[in-house]
PDB file of the backbone (N, CA, C, O) and the ligand in Angstrom, with CONECT records:
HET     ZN  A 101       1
ATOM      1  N   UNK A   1      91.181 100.945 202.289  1.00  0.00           N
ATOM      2  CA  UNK A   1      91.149 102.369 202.025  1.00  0.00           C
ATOM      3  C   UNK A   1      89.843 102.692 201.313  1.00  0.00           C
ATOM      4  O   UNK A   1      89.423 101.909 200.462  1.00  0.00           O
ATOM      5  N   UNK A   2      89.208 103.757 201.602  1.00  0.00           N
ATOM      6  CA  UNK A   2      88.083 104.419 200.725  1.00  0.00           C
ATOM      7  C   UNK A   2      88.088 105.968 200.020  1.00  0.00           C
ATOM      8  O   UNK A   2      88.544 106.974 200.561  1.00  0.00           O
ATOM      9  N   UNK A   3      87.657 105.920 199.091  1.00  0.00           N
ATOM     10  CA  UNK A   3      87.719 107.198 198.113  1.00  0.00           C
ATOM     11  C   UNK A   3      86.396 107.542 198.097  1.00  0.00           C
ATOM     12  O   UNK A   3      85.368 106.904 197.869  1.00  0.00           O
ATOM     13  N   UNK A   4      86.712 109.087 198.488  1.00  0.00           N
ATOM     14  CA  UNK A   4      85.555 109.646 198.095  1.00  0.00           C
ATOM     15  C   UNK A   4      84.834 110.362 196.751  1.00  0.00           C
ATOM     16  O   UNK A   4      84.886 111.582 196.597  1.00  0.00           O
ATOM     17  N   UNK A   5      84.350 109.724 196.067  1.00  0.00           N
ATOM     18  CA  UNK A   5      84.123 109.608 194.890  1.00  0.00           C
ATOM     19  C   UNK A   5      82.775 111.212 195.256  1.00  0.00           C
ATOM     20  O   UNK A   5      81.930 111.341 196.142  1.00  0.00           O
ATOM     21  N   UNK A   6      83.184 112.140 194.089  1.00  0.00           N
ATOM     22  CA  UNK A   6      82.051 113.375 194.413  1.00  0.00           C
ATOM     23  C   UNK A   6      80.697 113.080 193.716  1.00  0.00           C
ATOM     24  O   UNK A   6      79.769 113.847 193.460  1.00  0.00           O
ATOM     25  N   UNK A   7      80.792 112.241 193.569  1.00  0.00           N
ATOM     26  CA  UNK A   7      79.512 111.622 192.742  1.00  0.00           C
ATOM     27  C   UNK A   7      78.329 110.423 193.263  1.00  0.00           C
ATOM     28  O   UNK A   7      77.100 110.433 193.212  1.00  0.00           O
ATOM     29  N   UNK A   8      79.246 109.482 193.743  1.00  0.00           N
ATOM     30  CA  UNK A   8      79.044 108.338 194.374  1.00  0.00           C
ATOM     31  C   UNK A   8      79.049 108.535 195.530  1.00  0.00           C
ATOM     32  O   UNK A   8      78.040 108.025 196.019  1.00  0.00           O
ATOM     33  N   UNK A   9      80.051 109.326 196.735  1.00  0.00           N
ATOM     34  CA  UNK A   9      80.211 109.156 197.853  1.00  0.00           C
ATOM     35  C   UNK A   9      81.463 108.247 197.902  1.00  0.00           C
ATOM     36  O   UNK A   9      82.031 107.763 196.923  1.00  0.00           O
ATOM     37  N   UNK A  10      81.915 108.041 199.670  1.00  0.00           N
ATOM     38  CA  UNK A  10      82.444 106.824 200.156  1.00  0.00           C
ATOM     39  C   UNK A  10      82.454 105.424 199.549  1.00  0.00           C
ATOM     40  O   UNK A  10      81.543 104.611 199.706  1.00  0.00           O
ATOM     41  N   UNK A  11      83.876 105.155 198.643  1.00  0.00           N
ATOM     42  CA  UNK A  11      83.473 103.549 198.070  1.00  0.00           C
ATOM     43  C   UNK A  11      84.500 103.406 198.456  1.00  0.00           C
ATOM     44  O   UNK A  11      85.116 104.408 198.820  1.00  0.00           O
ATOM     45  N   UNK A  12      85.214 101.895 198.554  1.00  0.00           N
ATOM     46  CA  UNK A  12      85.913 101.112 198.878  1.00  0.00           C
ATOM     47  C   UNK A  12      87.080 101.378 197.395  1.00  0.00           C
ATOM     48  O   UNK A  12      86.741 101.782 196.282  1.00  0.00           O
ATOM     49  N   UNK A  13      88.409 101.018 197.832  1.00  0.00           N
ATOM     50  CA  UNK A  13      89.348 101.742 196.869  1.00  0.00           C
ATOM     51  C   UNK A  13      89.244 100.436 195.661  1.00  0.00           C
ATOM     52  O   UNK A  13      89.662 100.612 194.517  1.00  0.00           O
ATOM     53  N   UNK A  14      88.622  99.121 196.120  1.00  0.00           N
ATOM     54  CA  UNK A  14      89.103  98.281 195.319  1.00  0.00           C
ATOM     55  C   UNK A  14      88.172  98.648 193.946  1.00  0.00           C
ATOM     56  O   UNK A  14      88.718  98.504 192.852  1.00  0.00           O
ATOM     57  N   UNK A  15      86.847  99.094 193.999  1.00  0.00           N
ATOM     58  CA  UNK A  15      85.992 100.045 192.658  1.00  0.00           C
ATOM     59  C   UNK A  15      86.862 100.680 191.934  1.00  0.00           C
ATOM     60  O   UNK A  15      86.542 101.075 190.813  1.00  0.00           O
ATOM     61  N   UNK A  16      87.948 100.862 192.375  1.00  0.00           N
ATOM     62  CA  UNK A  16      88.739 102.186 191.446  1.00  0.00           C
ATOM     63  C   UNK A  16      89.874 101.617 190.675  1.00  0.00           C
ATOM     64  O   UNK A  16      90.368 100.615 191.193  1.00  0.00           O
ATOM     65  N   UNK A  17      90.337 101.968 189.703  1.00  0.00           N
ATOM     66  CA  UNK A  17      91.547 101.871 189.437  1.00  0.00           C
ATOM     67  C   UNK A  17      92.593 102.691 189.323  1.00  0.00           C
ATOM     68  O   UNK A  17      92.557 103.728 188.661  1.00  0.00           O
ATOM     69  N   UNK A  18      93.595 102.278 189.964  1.00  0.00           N
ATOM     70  CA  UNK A  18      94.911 103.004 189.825  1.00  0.00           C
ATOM     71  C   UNK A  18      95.327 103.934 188.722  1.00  0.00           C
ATOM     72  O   UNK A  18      95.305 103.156 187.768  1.00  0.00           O
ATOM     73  N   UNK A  19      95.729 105.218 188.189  1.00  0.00           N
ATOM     74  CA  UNK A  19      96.498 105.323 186.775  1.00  0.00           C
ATOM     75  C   UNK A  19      97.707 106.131 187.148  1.00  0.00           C
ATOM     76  O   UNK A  19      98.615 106.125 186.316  1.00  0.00           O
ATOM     77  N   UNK A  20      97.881 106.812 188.227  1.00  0.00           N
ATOM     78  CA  UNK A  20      99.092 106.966 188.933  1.00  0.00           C
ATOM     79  C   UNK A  20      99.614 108.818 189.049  1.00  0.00           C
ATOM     80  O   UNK A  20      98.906 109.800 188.828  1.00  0.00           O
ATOM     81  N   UNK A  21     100.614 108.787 189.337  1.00  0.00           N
ATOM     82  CA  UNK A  21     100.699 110.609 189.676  1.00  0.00           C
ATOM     83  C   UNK A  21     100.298 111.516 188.719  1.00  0.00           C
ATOM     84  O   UNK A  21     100.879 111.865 187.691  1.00  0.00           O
ATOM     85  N   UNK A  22      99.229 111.857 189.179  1.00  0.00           N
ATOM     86  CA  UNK A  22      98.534 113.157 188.549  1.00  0.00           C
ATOM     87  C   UNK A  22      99.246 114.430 188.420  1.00  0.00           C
ATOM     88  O   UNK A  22      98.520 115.289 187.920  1.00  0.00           O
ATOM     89  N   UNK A  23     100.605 114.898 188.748  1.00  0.00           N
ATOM     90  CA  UNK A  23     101.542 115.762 188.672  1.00  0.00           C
ATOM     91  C   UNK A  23     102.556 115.603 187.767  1.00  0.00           C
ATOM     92  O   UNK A  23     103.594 116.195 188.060  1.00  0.00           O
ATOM     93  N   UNK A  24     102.551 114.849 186.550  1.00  0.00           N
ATOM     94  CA  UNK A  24     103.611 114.512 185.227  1.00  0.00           C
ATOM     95  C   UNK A  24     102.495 115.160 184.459  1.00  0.00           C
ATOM     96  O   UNK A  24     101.298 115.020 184.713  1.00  0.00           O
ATOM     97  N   UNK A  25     103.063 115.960 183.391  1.00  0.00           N
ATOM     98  CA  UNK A  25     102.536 116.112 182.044  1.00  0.00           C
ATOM     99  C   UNK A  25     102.588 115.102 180.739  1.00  0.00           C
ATOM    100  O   UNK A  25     103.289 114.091 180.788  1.00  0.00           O
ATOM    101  N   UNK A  26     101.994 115.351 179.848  1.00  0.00           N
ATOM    102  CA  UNK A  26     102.755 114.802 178.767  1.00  0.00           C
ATOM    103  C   UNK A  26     103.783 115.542 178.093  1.00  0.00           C
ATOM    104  O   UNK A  26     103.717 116.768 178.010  1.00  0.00           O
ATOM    105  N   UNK A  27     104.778 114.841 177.583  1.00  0.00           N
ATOM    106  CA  UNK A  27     105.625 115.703 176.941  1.00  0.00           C
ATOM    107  C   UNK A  27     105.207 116.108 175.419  1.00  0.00           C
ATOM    108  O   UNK A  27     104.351 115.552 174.731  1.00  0.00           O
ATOM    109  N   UNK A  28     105.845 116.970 175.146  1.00  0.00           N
ATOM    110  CA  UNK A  28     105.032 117.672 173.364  1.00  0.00           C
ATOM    111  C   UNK A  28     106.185 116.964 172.490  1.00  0.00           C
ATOM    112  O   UNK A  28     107.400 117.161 172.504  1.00  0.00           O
ATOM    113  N   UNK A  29     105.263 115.914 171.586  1.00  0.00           N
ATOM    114  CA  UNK A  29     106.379 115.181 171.088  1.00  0.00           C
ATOM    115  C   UNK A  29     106.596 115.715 169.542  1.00  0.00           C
ATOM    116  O   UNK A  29     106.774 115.021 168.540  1.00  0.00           O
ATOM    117  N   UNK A  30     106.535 117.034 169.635  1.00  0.00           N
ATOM    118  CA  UNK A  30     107.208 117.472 168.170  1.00  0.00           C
ATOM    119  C   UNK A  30     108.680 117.816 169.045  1.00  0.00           C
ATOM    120  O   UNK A  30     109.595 117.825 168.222  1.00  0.00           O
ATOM    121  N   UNK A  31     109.099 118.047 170.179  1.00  0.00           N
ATOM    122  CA  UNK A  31     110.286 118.626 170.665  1.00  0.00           C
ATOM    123  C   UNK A  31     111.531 117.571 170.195  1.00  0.00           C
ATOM    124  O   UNK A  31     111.661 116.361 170.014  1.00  0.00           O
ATOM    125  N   UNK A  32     112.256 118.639 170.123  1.00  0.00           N
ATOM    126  CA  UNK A  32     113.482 117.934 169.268  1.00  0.00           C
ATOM    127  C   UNK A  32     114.232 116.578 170.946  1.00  0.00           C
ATOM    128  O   UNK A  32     115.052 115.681 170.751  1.00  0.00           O
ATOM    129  N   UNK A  33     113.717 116.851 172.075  1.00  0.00           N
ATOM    130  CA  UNK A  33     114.361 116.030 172.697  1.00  0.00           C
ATOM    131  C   UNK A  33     113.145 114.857 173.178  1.00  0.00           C
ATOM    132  O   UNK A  33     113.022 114.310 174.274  1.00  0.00           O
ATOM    133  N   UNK A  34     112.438 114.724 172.121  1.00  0.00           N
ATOM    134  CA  UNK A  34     110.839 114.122 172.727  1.00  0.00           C
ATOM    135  C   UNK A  34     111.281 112.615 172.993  1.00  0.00           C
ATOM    136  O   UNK A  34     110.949 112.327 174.143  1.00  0.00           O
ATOM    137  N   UNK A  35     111.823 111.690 172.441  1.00  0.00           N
ATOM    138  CA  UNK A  35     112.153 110.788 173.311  1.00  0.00           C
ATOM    139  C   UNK A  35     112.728 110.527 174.479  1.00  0.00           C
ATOM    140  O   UNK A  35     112.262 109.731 175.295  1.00  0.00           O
ATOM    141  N   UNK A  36     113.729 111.153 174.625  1.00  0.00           N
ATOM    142  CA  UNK A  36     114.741 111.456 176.275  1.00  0.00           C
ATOM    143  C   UNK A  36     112.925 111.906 177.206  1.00  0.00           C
ATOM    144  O   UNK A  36     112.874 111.757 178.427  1.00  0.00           O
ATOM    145  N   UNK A  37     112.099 112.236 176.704  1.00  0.00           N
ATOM    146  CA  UNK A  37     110.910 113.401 177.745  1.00  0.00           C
ATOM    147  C   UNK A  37     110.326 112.148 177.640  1.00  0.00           C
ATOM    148  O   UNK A  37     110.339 111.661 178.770  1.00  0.00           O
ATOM    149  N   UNK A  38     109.707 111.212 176.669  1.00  0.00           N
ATOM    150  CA  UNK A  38     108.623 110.363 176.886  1.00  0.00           C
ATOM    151  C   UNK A  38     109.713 109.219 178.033  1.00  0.00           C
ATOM    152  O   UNK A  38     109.304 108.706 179.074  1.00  0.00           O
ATOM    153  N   UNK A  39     110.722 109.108 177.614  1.00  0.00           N
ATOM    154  CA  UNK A  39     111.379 107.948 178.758  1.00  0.00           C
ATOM    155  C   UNK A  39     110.859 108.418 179.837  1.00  0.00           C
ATOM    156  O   UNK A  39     109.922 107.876 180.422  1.00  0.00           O
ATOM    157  N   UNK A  40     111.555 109.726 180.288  1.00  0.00           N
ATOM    158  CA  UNK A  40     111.101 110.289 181.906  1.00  0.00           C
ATOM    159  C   UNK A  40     109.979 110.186 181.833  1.00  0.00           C
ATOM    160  O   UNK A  40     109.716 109.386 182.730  1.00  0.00           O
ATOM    161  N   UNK A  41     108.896 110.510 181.264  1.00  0.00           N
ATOM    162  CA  UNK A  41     107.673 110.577 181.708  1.00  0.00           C
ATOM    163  C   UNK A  41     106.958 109.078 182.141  1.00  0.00           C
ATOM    164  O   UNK A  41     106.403 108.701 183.173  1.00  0.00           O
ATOM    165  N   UNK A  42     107.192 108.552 181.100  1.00  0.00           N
ATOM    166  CA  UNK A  42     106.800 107.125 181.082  1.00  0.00           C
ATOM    167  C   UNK A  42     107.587 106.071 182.434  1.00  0.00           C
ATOM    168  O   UNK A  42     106.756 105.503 183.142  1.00  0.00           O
ATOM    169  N   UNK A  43     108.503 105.911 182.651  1.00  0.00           N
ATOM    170  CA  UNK A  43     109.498 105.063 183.299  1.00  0.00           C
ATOM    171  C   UNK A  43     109.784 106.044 184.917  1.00  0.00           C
ATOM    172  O   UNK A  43     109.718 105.438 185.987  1.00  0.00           O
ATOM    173  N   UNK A  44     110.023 107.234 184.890  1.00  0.00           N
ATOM    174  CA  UNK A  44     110.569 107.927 186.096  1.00  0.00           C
ATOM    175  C   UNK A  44     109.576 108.471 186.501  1.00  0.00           C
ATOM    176  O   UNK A  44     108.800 109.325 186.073  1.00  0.00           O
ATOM    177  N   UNK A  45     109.737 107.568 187.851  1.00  0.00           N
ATOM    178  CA  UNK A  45     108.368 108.585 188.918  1.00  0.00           C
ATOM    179  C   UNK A  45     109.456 108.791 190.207  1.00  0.00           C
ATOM    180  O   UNK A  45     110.575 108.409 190.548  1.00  0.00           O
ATOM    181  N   UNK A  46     108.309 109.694 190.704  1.00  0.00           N
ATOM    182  CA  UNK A  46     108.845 110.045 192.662  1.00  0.00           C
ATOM    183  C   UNK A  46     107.922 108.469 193.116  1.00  0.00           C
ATOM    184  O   UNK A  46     107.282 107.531 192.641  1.00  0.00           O
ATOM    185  N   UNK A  47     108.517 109.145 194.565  1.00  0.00           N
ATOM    186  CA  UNK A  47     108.025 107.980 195.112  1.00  0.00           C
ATOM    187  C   UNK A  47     107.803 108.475 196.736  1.00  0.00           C
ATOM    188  O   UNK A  47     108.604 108.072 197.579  1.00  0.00           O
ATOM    189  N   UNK A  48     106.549 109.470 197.169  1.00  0.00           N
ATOM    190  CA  UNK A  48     106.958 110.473 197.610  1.00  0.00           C
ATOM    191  C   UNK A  48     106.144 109.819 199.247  1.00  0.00           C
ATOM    192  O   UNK A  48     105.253 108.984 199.405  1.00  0.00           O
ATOM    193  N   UNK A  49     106.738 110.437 199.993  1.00  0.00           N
ATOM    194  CA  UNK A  49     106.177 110.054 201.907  1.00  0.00           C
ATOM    195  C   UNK A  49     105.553 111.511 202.200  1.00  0.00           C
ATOM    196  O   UNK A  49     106.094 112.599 202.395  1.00  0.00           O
ATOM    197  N   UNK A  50     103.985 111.046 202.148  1.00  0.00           N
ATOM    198  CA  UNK A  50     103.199 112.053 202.546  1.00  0.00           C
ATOM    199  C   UNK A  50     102.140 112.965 201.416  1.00  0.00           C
ATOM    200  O   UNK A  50     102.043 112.328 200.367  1.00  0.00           O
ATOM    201  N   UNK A  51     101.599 113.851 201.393  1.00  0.00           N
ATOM    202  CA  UNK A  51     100.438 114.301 200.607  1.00  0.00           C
ATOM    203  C   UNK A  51     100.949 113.954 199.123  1.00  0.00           C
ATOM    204  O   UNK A  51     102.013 114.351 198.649  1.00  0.00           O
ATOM    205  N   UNK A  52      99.943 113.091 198.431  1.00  0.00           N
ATOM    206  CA  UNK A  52     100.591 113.308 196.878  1.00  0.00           C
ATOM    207  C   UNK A  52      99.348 113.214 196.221  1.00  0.00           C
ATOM    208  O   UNK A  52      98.332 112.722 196.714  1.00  0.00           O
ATOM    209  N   UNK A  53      99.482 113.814 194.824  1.00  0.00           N
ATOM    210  CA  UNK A  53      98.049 113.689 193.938  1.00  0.00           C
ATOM    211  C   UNK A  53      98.488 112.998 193.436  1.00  0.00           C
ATOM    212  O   UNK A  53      99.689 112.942 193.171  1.00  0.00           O
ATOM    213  N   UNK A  54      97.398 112.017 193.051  1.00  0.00           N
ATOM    214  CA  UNK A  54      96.892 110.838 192.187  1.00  0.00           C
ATOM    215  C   UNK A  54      95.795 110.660 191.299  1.00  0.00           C
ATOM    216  O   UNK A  54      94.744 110.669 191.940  1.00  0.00           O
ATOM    217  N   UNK A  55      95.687 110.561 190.537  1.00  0.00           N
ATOM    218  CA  UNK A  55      94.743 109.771 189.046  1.00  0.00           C
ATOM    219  C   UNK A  55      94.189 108.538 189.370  1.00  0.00           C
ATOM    220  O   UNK A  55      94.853 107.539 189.092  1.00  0.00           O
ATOM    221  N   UNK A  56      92.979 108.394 189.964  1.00  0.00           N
ATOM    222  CA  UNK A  56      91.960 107.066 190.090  1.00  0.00           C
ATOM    223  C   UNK A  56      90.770 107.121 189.394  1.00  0.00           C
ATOM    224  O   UNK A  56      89.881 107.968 189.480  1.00  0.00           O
ATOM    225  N   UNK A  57      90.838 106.099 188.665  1.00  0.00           N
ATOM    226  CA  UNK A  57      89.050 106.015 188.047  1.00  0.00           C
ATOM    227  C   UNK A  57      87.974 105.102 188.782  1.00  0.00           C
ATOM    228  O   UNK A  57      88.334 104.043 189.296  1.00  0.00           O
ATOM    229  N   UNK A  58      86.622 105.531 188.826  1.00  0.00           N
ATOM    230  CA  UNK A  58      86.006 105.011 189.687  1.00  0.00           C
ATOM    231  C   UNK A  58      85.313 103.660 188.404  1.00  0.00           C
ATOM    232  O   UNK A  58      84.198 103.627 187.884  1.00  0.00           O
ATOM    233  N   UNK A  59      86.206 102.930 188.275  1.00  0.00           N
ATOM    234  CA  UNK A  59      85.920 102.107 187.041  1.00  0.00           C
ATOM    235  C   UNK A  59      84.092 101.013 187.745  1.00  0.00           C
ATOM    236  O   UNK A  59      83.038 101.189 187.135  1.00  0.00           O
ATOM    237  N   UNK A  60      84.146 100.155 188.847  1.00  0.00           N
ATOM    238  CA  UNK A  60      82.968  99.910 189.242  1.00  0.00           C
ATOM    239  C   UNK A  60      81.820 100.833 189.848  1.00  0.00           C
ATOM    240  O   UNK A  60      81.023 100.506 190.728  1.00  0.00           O
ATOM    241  N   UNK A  61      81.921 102.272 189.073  1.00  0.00           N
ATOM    242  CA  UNK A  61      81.234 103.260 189.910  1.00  0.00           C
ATOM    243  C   UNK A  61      81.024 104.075 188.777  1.00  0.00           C
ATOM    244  O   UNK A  61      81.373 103.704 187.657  1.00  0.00           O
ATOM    245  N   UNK A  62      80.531 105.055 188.970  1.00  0.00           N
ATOM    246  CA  UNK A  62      80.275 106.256 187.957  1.00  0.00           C
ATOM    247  C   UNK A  62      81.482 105.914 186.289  1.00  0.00           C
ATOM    248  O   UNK A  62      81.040 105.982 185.142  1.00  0.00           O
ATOM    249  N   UNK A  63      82.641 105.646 186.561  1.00  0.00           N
ATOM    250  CA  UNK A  63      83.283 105.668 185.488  1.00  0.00           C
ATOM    251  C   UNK A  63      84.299 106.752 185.415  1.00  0.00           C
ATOM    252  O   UNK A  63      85.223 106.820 184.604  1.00  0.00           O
ATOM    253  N   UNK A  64      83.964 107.728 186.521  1.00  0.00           N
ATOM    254  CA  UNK A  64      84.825 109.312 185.856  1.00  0.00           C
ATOM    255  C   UNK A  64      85.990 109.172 186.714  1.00  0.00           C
ATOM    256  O   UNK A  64      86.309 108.471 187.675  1.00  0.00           O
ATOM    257  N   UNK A  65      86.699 110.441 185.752  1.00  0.00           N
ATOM    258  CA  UNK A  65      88.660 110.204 186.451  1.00  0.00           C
ATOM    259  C   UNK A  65      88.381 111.020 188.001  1.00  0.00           C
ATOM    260  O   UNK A  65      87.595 111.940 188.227  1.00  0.00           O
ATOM    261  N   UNK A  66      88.995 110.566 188.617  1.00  0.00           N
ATOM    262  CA  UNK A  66      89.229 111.534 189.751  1.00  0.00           C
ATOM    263  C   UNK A  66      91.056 111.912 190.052  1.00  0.00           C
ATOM    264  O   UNK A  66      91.980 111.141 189.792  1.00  0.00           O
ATOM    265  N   UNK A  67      91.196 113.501 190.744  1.00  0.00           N
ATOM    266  CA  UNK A  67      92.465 113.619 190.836  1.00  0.00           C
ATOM    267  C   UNK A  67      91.993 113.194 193.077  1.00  0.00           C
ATOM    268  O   UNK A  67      91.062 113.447 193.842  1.00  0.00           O
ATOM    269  N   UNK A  68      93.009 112.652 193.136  1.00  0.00           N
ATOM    270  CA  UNK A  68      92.786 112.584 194.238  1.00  0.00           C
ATOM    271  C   UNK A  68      94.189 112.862 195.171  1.00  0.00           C
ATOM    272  O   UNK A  68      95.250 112.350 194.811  1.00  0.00           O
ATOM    273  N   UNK A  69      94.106 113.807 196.535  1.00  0.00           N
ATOM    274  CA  UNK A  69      95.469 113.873 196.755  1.00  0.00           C
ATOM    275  C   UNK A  69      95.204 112.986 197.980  1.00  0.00           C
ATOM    276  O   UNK A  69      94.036 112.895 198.357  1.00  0.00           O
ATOM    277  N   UNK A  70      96.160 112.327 198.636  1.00  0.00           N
ATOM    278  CA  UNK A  70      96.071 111.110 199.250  1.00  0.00           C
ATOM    279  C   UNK A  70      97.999 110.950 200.258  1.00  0.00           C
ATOM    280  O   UNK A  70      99.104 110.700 199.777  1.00  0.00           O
ATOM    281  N   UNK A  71      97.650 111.187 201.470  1.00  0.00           N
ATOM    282  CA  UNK A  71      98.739 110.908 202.229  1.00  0.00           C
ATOM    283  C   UNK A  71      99.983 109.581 201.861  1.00  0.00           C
ATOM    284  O   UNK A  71      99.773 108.490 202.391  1.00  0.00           O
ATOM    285  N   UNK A  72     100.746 109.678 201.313  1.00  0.00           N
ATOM    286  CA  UNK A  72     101.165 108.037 201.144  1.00  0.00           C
ATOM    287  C   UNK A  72     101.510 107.495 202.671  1.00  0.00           C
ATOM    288  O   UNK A  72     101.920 106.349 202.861  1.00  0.00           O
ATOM    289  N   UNK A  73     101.399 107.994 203.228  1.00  0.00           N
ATOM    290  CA  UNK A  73     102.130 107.347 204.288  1.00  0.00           C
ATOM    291  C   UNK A  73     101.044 106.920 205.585  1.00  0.00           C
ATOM    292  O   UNK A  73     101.315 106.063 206.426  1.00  0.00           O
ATOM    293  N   UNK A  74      99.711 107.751 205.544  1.00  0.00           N
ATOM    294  CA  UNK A  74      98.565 107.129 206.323  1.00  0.00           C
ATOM    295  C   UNK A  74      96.979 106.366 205.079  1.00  0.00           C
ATOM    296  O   UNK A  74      95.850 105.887 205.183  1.00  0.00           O
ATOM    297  N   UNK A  75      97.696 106.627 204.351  1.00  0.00           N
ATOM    298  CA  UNK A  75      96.549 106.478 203.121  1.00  0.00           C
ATOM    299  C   UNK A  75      95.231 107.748 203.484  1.00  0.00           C
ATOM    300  O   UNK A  75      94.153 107.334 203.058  1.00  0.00           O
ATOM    301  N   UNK A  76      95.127 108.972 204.071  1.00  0.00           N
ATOM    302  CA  UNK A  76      94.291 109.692 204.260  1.00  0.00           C
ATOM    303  C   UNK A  76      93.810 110.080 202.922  1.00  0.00           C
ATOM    304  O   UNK A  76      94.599 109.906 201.994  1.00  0.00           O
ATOM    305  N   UNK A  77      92.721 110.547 202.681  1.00  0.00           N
ATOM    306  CA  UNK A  77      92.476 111.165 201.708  1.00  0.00           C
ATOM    307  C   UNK A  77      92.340 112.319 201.769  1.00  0.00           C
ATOM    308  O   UNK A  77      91.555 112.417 202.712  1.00  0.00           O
ATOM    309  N   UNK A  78      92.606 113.600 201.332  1.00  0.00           N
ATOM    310  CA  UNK A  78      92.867 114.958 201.742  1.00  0.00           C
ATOM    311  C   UNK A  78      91.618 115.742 201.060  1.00  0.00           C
ATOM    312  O   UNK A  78      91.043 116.642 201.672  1.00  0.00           O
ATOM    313  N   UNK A  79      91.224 115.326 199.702  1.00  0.00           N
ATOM    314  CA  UNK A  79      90.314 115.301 198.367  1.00  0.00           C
ATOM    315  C   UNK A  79      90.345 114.752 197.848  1.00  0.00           C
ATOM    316  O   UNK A  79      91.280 113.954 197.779  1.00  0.00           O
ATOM    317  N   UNK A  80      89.157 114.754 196.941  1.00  0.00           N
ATOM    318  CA  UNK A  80      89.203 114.431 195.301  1.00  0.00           C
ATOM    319  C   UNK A  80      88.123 115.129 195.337  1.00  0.00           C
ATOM    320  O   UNK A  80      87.385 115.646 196.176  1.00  0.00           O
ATOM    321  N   UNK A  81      88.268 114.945 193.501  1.00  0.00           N
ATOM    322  CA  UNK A  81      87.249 116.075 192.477  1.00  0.00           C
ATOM    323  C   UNK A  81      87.408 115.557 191.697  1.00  0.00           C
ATOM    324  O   UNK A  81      88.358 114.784 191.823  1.00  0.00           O
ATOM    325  N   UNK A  82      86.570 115.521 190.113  1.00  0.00           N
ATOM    326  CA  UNK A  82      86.308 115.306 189.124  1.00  0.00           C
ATOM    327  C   UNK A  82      87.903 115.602 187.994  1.00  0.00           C
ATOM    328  O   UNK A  82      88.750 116.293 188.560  1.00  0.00           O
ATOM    329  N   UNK A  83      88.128 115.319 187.127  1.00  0.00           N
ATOM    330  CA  UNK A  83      89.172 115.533 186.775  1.00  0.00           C
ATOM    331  C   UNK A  83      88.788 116.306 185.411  1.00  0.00           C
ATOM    332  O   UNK A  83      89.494 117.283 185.160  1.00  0.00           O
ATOM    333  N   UNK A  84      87.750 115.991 184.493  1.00  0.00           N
ATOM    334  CA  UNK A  84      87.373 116.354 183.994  1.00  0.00           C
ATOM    335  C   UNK A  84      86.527 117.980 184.278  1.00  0.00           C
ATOM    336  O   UNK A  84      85.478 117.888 184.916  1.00  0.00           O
ATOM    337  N   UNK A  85      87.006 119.589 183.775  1.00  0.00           N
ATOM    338  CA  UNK A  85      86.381 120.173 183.669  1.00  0.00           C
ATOM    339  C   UNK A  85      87.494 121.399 184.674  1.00  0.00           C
ATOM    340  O   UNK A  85      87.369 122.609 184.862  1.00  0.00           O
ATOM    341  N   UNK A  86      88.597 120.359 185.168  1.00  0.00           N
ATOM    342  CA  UNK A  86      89.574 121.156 186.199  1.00  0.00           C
ATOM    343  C   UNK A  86      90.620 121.394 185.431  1.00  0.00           C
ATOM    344  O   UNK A  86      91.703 121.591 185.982  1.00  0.00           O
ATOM    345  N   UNK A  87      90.516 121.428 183.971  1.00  0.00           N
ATOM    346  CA  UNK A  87      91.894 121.889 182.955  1.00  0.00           C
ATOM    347  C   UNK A  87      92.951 120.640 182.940  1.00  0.00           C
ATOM    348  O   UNK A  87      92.759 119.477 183.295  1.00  0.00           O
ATOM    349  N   UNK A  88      93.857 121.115 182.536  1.00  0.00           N
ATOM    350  CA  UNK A  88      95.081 120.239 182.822  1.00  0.00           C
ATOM    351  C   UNK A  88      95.386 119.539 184.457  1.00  0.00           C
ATOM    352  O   UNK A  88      94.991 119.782 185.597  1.00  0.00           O
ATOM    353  N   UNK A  89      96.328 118.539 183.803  1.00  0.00           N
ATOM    354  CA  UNK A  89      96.873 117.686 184.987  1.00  0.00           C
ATOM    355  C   UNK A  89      97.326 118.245 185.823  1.00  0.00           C
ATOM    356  O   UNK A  89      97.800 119.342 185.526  1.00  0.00           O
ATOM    357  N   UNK A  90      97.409 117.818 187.194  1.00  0.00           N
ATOM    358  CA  UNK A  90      98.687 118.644 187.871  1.00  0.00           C
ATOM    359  C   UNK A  90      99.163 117.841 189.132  1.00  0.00           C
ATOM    360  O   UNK A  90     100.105 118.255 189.808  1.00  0.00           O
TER     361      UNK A  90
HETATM  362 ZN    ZN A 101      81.829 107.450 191.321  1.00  0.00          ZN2+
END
C-alpha cells in the first residue's frame, strides 16, 4: 500500500506508522463518568468495511500526522492532509 503524504508525495505505507481511527475523541476527564469514557475510548473500536479515516505518521518521512481516509476493504486511499492546522480530530 502507498500513502500519499502532501508533503513528500507517494511513499510506501511501511514509512508510516499506524495510530489508528481518527474519528474517536478524547474524553474530558473531569466528567463524572470519565472512566466508563476512557475504557470506550481506549479499548472499543469499529471495525468498519469500506471508507474510514485514519491517523498515520509519516515517521521515516517528513514526521507530520496525517488524517488519512482509506477504503478498508481495497486499501484505496481516498485522501490525506496534514492533521495539524485542520482543528480537531474527526
Ligand atoms: Zn511526509
Amino acid at each position: 500500500m502507498r500513502i500519499p503524504c502532501p508533503y513528500c508525495g507517494w511513499r510506501d505505507a511501511q514509512e508510516f506508522a499506524y495510530l489508528g481511527d481518527a474519528t474517536v475523541e478524547r474524553p474530558d476527564p473531569a466528567a463524572a463518568d470519565a472512566p466508563a469514557r476512557f475504557h470506550d475510548y481506549v479499548y472499543l473500536r469499529e471495525n468498519p468495511a469500506g471508507p474510514h479515516s485514519e491517523l498515520w505518521r509519516h515517521s521515516a518521512g517528513c514526521r507530520q500526522w496525517l488524517a488519512v481516509r482509506r477504503d478498508t476493504t481495497t486499501h484505496e486511499i481516498i485522501a490525506a492532509e496534514f492533521v495539524r492546522g485542520r482543528g480537531a480530530r474527526r
